[in-house]
C-alpha positions in Angstrom: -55.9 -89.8 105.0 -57.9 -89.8 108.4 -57.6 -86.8 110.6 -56.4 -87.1 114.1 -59.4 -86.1 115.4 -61.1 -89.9 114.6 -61.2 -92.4 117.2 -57.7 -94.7 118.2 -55.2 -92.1 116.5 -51.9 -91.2 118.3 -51.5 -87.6 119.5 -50.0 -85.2 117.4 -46.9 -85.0 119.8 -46.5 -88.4 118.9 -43.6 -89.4 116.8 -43.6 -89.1 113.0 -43.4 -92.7 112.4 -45.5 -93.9 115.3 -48.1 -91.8 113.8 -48.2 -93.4 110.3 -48.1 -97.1 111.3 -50.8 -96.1 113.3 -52.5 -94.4 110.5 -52.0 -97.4 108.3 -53.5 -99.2 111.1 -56.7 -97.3 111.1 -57.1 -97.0 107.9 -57.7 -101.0 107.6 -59.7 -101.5 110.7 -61.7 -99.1 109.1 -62.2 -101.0 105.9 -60.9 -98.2 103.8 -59.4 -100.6 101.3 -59.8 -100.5 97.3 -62.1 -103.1 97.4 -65.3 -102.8 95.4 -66.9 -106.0 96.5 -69.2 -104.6 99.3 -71.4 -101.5 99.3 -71.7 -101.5 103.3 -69.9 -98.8 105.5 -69.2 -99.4 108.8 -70.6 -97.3 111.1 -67.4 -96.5 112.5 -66.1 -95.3 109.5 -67.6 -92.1 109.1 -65.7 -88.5 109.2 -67.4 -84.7 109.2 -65.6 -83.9 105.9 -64.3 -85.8 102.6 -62.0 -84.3 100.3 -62.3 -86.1 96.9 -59.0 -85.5 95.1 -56.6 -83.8 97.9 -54.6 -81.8 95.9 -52.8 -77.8 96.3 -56.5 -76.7 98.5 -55.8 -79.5 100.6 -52.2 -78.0 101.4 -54.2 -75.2 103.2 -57.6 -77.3 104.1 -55.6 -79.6 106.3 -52.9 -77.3 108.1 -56.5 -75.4 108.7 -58.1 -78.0 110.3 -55.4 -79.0 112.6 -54.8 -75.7 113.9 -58.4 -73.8 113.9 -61.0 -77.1 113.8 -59.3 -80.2 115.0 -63.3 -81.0 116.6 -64.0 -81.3 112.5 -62.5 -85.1 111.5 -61.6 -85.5 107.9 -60.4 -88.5 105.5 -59.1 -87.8 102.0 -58.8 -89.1 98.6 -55.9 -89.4 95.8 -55.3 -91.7 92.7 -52.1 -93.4 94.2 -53.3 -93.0 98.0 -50.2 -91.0 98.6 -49.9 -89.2 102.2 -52.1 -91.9 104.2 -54.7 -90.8 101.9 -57.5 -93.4 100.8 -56.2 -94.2 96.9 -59.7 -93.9 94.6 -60.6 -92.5 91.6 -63.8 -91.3 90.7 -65.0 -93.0 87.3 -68.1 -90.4 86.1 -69.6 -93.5 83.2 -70.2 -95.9 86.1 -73.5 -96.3 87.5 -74.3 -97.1 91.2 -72.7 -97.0 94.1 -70.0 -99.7 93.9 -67.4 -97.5 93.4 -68.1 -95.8 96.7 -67.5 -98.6 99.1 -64.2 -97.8 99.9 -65.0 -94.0 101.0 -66.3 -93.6 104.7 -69.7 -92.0 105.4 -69.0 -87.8 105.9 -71.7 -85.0 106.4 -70.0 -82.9 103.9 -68.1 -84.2 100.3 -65.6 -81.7 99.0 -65.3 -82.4 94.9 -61.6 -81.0 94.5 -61.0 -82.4 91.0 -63.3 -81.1 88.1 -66.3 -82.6 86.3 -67.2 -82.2 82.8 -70.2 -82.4 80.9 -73.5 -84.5 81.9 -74.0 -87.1 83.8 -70.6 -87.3 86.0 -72.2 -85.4 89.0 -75.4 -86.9 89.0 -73.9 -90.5 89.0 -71.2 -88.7 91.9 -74.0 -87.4 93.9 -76.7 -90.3 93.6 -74.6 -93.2 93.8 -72.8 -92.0 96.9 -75.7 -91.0 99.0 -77.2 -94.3 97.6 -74.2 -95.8 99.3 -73.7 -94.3 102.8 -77.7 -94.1 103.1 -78.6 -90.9 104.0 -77.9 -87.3 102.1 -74.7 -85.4 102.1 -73.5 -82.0 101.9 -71.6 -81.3 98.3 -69.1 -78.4 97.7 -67.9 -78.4 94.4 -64.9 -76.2 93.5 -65.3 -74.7 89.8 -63.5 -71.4 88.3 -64.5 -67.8 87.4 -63.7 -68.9 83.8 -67.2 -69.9 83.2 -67.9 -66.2 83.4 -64.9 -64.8 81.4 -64.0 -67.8 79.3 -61.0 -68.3 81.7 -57.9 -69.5 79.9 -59.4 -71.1 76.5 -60.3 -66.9 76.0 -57.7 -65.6 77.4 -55.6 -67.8 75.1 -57.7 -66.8 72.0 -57.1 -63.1 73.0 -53.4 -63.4 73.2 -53.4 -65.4 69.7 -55.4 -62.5 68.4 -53.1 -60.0 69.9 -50.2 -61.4 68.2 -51.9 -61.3 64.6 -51.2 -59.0 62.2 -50.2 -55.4 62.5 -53.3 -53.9 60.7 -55.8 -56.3 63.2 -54.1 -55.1 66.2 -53.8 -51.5 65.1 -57.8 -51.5 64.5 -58.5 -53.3 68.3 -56.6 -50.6 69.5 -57.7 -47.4 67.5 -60.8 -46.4 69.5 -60.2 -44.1 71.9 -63.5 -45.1 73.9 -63.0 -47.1 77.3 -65.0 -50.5 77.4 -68.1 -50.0 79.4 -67.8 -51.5 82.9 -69.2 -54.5 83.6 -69.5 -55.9 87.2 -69.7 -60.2 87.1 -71.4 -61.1 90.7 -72.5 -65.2 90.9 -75.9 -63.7 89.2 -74.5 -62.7 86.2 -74.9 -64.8 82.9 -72.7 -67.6 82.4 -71.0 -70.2 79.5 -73.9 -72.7 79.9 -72.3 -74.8 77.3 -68.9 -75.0 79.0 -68.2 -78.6 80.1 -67.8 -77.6 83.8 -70.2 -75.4 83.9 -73.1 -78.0 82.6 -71.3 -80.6 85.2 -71.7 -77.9 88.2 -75.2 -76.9 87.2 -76.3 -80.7 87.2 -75.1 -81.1 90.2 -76.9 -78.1 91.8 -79.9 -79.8 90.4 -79.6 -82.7 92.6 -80.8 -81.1 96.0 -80.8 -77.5 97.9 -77.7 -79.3 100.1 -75.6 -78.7 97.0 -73.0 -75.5 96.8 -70.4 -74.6 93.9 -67.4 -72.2 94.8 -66.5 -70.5 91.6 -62.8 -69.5 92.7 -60.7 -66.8 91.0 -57.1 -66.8 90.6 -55.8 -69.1 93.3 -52.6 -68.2 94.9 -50.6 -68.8 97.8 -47.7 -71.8 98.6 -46.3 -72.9 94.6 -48.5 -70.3 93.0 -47.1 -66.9 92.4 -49.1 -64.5 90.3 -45.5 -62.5 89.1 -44.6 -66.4 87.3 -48.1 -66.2 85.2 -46.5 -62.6 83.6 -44.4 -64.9 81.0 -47.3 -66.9 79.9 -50.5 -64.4 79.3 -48.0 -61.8 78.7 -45.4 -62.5 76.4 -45.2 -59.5 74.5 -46.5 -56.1 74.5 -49.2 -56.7 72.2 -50.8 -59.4 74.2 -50.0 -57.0 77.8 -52.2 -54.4 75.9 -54.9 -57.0 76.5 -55.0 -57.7 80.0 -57.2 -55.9 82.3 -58.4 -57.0 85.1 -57.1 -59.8 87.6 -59.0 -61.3 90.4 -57.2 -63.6 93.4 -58.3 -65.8 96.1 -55.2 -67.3 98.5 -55.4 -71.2 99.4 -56.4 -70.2 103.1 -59.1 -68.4 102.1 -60.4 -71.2 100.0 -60.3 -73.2 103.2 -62.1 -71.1 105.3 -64.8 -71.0 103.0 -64.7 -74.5 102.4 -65.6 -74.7 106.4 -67.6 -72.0 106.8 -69.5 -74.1 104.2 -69.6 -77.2 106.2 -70.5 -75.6 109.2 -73.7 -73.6 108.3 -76.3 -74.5 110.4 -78.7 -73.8 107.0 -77.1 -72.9 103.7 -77.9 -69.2 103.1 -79.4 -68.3 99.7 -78.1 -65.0 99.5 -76.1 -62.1 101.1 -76.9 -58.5 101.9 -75.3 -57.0 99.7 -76.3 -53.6 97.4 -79.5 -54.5 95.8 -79.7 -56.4 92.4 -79.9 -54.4 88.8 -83.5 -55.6 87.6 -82.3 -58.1 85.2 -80.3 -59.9 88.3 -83.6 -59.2 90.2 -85.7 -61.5 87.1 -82.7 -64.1 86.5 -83.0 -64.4 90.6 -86.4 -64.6 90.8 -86.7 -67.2 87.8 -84.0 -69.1 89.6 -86.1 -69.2 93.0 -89.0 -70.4 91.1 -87.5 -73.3 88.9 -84.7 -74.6 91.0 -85.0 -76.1 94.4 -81.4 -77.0 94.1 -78.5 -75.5 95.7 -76.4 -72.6 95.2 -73.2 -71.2 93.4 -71.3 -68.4 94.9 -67.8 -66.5 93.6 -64.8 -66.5 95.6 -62.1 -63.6 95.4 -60.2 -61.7 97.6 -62.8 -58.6 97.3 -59.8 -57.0 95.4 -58.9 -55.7 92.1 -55.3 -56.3 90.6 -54.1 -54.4 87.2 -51.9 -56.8 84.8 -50.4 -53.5 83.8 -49.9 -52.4 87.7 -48.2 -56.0 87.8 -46.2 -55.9 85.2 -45.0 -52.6 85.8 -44.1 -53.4 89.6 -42.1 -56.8 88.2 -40.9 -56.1 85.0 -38.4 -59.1 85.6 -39.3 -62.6 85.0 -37.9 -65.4 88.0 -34.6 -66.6 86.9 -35.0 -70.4 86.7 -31.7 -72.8 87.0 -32.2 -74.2 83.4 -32.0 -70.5 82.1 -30.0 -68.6 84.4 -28.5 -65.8 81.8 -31.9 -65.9 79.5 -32.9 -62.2 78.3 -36.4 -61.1 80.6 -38.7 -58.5 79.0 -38.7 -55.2 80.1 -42.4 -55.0 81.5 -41.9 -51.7 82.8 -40.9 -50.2 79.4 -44.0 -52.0 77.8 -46.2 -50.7 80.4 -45.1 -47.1 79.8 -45.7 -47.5 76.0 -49.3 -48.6 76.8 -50.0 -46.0 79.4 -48.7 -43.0 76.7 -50.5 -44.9 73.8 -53.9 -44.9 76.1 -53.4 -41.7 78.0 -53.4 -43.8 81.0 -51.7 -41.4 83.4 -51.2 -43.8 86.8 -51.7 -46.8 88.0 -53.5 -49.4 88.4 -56.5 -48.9 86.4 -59.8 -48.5 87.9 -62.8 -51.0 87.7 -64.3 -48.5 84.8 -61.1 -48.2 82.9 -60.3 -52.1 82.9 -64.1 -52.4 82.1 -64.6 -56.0 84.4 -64.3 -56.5 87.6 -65.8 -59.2 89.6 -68.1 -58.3 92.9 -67.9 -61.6 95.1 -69.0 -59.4 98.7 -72.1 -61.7 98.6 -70.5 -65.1 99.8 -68.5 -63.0 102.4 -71.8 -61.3 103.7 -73.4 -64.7 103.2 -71.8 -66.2 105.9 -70.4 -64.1 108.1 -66.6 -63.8 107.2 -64.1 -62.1 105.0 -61.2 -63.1 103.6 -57.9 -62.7 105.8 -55.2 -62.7 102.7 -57.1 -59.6 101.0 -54.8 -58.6 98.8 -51.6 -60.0 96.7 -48.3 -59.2 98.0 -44.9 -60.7 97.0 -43.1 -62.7 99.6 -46.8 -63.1 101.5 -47.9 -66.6 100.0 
């Protein structure tokens, strides 16, 4: 997909159709084909931003461009070039740049789809720039869960939460809170996780290199009341849930901009000052890497499964299971609250014991996030 905002598209009053022969047009005057056979771009075909794998963010990237930045022009990428989009896949083993030929030449490459292990975003980075001729700006999207284990642990925990009644009473016989633990894009992170060594690789590749670790996305398809069935199924595996942390799809977007449109990319924020081991793993960061920088996207707030559950004790009723039984969340929260003298809700930061502090992107470059804070019926 080319935005409108490249040369010879119709209007946007145009008709529907009009508009799509005219895209179709376009896109093979601009030699956007899946041909491999030529590693030369024209110089017309060139765009400020490429999304690589347009996907649920681009549901809110391009609405966001069309309305707030239609100055910024934009092609995109899928595997079956559905929606006028350019139809390419990204193949991580292949060496070169052949593969790029059919993408135009953009200022700033938005890596939607994830990358795992070595190798992948060196080969994504370097063969690329090797094809367009000149260096790029790269925003990769990763997740918190290098941080907190993300789902794999989460899933491990609720596994363990279901095992047998002696283990669960002995996780749950100490009285004494967890101690709280703030995670900010400094903190200490699964190195061996497959994304994570793909993201850090491709930080190594130059300072014009950024990673968005995002939290819980939300917004459009994604409601955070439907994820209650599946990391809560019982009581047991409630009991383990603390903290949640969310990020809506225009948020993602305006970052993803705000991003592209840095004059220089900003190495930090001015936030509270760093504990002294962030201060050393900072300052031995400075002085071995001249690459680029990873930031953590939430909403700046703090959302209690308990609080959740409690406030939708009812699962959705879906049209395959219209009369199914729902748990009674509210009663399960209640049971937890009296078993952990928990007398109101939600929890604070130092009762759930983690909570994620992403103000430093925010302060970083000058904007906050305008869908702070989950509410049903606002997605």
């Amino acid at each position: 997909m080319l935005s409108s905002c490249l040369p010879l598209l119709a209007p946007a009053s145009a008709a529907a159709a009009a508009a799509a022969t005219r895209l179709s047009s376009l896109v093979s005057s601009f030699g956007l084909t899946s041909s491999t056979g030529s590693m030369q771009l024209s110089s017309s075909s060139a765009v400020d931003l490429l999304i690589l794998g347009a996907g649920w963010t681009a549901t809110f990237l391009i609405p966001h461009l069309e309305s707030e930045h239609r100055d910024i022009s934009y092609a995109t990428t899928t595997r079956d070039g559905r929606d006028g989009s350019i139809q390419w896949s990204f193949n991580p083993d292949l060496e070169g740049p052949e593969q790029f030929a059919p993408l135009p030449r953009a200022k700033t490459v938005l890596v939607v789809f994830p990358i795992r292990g070595p190798g992948g975003s060196a080969r994504l980075v370097q063969g690329y720039e090797e094809a367009i001729g000149a260096r790029a700006r790269w925003i990769q999207l990763g997740s918190t869960g290098i941080f907190d284990g993300g789902p794999t642990l989460a899933a491990l925990r609720v596994q363990a939460a279901s095992g047998s009644d002696s283990e669960k009473q002995a996780a749950s016989s100490s009285p004494t809170p967890p101690e709280l633990e703030w995670t900010t894009r400094h903190s200490p992170y699964d190195k061996t996780n497959a994304r994570a060594i793909a993201e850090d690789e491709l930080l190594s590749q130059h300072q014009e290199t950024v990673v968005l670790n995002l939290s819980g996305l939300w917004g459009g398809s994604r409601d955070p009341i439907n994820w209650l069935a599946r990391v809560a199924p019982t009581e047991a595996a409630l009991e383990q849930k603390g903290s949640l942390h969310l990020i809506h799809g225009l948020d993602v977007a305006r970052a993803i901009i705000a991003v592209h449109l840095a004059k220089h990319l900003p190495t930090s924020g001015s936030v509270s000052p760093l504990s002294e081991e962030e201060k050393q793993e900072d300052r031995a960061a400075t002085t071995t890497n001249t690459g680029g920088q990873r930031w953590i996207l939430t909403d700046m707030h703090l959302v209690d499964w308990w609080d959740l559950a409690s406030a939708h004790p009812d699962a959705p009723t879906t049209s395959s299971s219209p009369t199914e039984p729902t748990p009674d969340r509210a009663l399960w929260v209640r049971n937890l609250m009296r078993k952990h003298d928990v007398r109101a809700l939600p929890r604070s930061a130092a009762e759930l014991g983690r909570a994620i502090d992403a103000r430093e992107f925010w302060d970083a470059f000058g904007l906050g996030p305008v869908k702070a804070r989950w509410e049903k019926g606002r997605a």
